[in-house]
N, C-alpha and C positions, 0 to 999 in steps of 0.2 A: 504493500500500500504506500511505497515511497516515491515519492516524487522527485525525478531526475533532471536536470540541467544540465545537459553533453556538455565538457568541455571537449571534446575530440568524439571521433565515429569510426570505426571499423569494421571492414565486411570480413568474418574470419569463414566464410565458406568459398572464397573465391580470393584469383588477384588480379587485381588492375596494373594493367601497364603503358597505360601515357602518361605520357611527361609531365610532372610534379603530379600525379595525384598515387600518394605513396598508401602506404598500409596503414595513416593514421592520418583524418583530416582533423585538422584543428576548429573549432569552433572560435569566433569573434564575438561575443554577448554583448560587447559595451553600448549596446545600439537599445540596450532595453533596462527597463526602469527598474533595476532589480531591489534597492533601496525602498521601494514599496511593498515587498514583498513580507508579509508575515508569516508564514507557511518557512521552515525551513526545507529546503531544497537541496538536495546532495548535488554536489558536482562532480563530474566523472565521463568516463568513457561509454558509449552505448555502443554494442556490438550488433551486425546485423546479418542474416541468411536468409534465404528462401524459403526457409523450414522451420518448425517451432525449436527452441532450444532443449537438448538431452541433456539427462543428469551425468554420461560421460562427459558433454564436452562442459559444463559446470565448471567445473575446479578451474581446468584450463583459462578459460576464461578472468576469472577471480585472480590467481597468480598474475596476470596481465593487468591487471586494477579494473576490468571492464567492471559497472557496476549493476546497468539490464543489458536487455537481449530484445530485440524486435523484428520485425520483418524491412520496415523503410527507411530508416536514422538513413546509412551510411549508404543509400541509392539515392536520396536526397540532397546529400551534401556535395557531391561532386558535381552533380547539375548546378547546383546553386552556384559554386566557387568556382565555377570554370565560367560562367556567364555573369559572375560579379554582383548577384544577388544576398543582398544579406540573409540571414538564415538563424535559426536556433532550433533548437530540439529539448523538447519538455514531455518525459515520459513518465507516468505513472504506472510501478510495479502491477500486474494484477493478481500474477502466480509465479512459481517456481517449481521448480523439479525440485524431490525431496529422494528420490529414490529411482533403479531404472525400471521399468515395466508396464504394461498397462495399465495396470492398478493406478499406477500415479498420474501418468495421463487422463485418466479419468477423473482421479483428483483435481488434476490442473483445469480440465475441462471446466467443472465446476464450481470453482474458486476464480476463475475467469469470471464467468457469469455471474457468479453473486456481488463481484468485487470493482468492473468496470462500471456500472453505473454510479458509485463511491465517487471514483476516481477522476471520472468524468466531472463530476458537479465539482472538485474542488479544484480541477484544472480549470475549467470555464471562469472559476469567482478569479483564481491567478490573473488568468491573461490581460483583463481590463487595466489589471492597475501595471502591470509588467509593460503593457503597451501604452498607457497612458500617455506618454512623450513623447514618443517616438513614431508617430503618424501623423 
């Protein structure tokens, strides 16, 4: 149920190979009103794949400081930074892998659902005041 502000994005199921877009984009925040924010906000890396994230690749990830996992952060940010778009990524946890096998998937299924609507309502109150100056 944590709420992420990427400082950087990484796709770890793939790799990119043009020129400057390396295996870690750096995020630029200063463009948002973060000083409004009441909500404390983790800063950190958001990891991104095609696939939902496994409790093998877990660990891995964590030793790298990644701190979620998503499907779009890091297909996002390269578009944005190659065409000079400012950019931020604000994710809110909904599940995690505890364990490997269906059983936990199943788990996550449903901790998903009970948990993104949560999530959702406390991102939506964020964004006003984060965007407040900056438009």
């Amino acid at each position: 149920m944590d709420i992420i502000l990427a400082t950087g994005t990484i796709q770890y199921d793939s790799q990119d190979r043009r020129p400057g877009m390396g295996y870690m984009i750096a995020v630029d925040p200063s463009w948002l009103n973060l000083g409004a924010v009441r909500d404390d906000l983790h800063r950190g890396t958001i990891a991104t794949a095609d696939r939902d994230l496994t409790f093998s690749e877990l660990e891995s990830l964590r030793l790298q400081g990644v701190l979620g996992a998503d499907w779009e952060s890091a297909a996002i940010s390269p578009v944005c930074s190659l065409n000079d778009v400012r950019w931020a990524v604000l994710r809110g946890i909904s599940d995690v892998p505890h364990q490997p096998g269906p059983e936990d998937a199943a788990r996550q299924i449903a901790d998903y659902t009970q948990n993104t609507p949560v999530i959702m309502e406390r991102l939506l109150k964020l964004l006003p005041a984060i965007l407040e100056t900056t438009l």
